[in-house]
N, C-alpha and C positions, 0 to 999 in steps of 0.2 A: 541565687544561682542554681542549676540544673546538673546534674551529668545522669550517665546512662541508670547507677542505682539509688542516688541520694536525691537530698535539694538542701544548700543551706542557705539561712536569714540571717539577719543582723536581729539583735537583739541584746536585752538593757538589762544588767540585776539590780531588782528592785530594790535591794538592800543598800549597795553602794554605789550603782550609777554608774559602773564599770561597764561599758559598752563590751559586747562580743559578737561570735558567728554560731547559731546551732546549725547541726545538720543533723540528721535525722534520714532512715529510708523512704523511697519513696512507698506509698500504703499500697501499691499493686506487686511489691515486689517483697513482702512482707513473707509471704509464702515460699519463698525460692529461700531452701536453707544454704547454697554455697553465698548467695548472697548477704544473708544473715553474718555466717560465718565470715567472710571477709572484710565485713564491719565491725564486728568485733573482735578481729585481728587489726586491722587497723587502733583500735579505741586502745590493744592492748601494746601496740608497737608505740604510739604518740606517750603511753603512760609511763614506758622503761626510759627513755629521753628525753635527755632535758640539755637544751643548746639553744645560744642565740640566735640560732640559724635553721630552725626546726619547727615548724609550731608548736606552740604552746598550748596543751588542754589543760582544761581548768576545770572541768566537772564531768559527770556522767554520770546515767543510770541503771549502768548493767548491773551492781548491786541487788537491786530491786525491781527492774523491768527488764527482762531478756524478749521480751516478745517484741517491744516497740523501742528498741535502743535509740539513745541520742548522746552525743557528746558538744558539749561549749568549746569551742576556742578562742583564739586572739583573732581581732575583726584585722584585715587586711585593709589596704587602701584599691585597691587593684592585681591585677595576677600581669606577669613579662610580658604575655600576647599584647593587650592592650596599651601595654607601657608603651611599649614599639611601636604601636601602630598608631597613638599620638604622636608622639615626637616623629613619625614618617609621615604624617599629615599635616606638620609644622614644618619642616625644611626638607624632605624629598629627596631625599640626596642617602646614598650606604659608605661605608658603614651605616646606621641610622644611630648608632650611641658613639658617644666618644669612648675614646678605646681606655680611658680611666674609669668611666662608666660602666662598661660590660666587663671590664677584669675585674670591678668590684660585685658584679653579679656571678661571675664563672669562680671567685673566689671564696663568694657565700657558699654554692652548693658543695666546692670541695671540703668545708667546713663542714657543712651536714652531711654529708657523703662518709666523709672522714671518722665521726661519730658515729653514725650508724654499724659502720664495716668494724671498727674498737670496740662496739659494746660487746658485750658479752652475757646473751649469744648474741654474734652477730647478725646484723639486721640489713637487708637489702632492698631497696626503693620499688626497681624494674619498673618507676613510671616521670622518670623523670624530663620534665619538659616545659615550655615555657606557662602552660596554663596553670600548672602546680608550684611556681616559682611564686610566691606575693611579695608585696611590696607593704609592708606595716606601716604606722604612721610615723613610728618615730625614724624613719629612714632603713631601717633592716631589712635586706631580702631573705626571706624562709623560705624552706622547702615545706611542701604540704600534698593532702591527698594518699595516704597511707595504705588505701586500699587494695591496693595490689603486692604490698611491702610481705616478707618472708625472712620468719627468724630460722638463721643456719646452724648447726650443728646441734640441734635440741630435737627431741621425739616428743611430739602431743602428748599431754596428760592423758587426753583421751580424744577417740575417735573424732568426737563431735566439732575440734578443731583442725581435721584437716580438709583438703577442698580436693576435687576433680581436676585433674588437667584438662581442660576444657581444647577439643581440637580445633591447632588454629593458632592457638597461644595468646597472649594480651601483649599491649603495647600502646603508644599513642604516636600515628605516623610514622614515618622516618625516624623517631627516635629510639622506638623499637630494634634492637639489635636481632641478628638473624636468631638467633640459639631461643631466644622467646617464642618464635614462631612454631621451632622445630623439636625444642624440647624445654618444657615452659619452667618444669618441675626440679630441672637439674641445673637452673642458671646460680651464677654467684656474683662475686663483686665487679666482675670486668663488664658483666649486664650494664650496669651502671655508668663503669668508665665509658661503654660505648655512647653513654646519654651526652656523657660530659664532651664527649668528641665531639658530636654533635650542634649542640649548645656554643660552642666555640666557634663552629662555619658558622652559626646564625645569626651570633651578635658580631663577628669580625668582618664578613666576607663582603666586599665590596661589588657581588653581580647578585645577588638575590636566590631565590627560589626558582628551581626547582635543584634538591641538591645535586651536582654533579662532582662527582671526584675528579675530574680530569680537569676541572676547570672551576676551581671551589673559590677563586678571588678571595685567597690570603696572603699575605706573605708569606715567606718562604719556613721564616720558622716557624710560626704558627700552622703551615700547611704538614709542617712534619708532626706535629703534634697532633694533627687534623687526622691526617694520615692511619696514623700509627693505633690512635684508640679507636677510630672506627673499623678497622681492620673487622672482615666478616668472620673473620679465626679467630674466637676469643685467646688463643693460646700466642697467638701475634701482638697482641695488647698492650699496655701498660699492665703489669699484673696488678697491680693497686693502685687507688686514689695516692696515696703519699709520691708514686712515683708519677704519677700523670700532675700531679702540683708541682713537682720540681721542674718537669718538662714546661709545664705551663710560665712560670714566674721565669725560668732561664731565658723563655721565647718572650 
């Protein structure tokens, strides 16, 4: 697979046969130190946590290579886009999951979510969405894709770890909450909640894309849940995952 700074493989250790995924930078983008940097903030964000619900890395070489970093993780079977977009090319019909289905995906990520926001320091995603969501073999959905993740209330040892706010902000689509846009550098946990908002129209919503709030095809509880973490005022929000799970499971 591809994205805008990496590419990862599947690959074998030769010692025990333990299938995994390297990634690794892409070799034109080797020269661009925020890119650097945000790979090995990721490398360092996946190594503080450890969750079922989480990728799992298993090795790395910034020890000894900081010029051409790679990290191993757990091979995936697939990432949510694609889950969906099989089973929507097997029966055609939205929902596209059954609703026990996507409440056991909307309940992984508040699991990783959950962890993240408890560690200490706390740790924030700001990319979460269905192409980061994977599906393992043994049945778990993890969150993955750390590269945009940000540990909170810690100051960098030193300079070399922190990055540019880049004008414009990051995000991926619609899942993107406005505060990313507008102020990339000051976001926190409700970033997130707004993913998880999100995430809820996409696996619930019985009229599809393109999102529309006035017309999000949820029920009524889940539109209040819908509602309420998307809200473009992070201070309107759920303030935390713990509170947007209670919303979530009572809907």
């Amino acid at each position: 697979g591809n994205g805008g700074f990496g590419s990862v493989y599947s690959c074998i250790h030769v010692g025990t046969g333990r299938v995994g995924a390297i990634k690794i930078i892409h070799t034109d983008r080797l020269g661009d130190v925020e890119v650097l940097h945000r790979f090995v903030r990721e490398i360092r964000a996946l190594k503080a946590v450890e969750h079922p619900n989480v990728i799992c890395i298993h090795e790395d070489n910034l020890e000894h290579e900081r010029d051409f970093p790679a990290f191993v993780m757990d091979f995936a079977e697939t990432n949510l886009t694609d889950f969906v977009r099989a089973k929507w090319t097997e029966h055609k019909k939205t929902p596209i999951l059954r609703a026990i289905d996507a409440a056991a995906v909307v309940n992984s990520m508040i699991a990783a979510l959950h962890s993240l926001h408890s560690h200490s320091p706390r740790i924030i995603h700001r990319d979460v969405n269905p192409n980061n969501v994977l599906l393992l073999p043994d049945g778990r959905w993890v969150l993955a894709d750390f590269g945009l993740a940000k540990f909170l209330d810690t100051v960098p040892f030193t300079t070399s770890l922190q990055t540019r706010t880049r004008q414009g902000g990051w995000g991926t689509g619609y899942y993107g909450a406005p505060e990313q846009y507008l102020d990339f550098k000051n976001t926190d946990e409700r970033t997130d909640v707004y993913a998880l908002g999100v995430l809820v129209w996409e696996l619930f919503t019985s009229v599809g894309p393109p999102l529309d709030r006035h017309n999000a095809g949820l029920p009524p509880s889940l539109m209040e849940v819908f509602v309420r973490s998307s809200d473009r005022n992070p201070s309107s929000r759920f303030p935390n995952v713990h509170e947007f799970s209670v919303a979530f499971r009572d809907a």
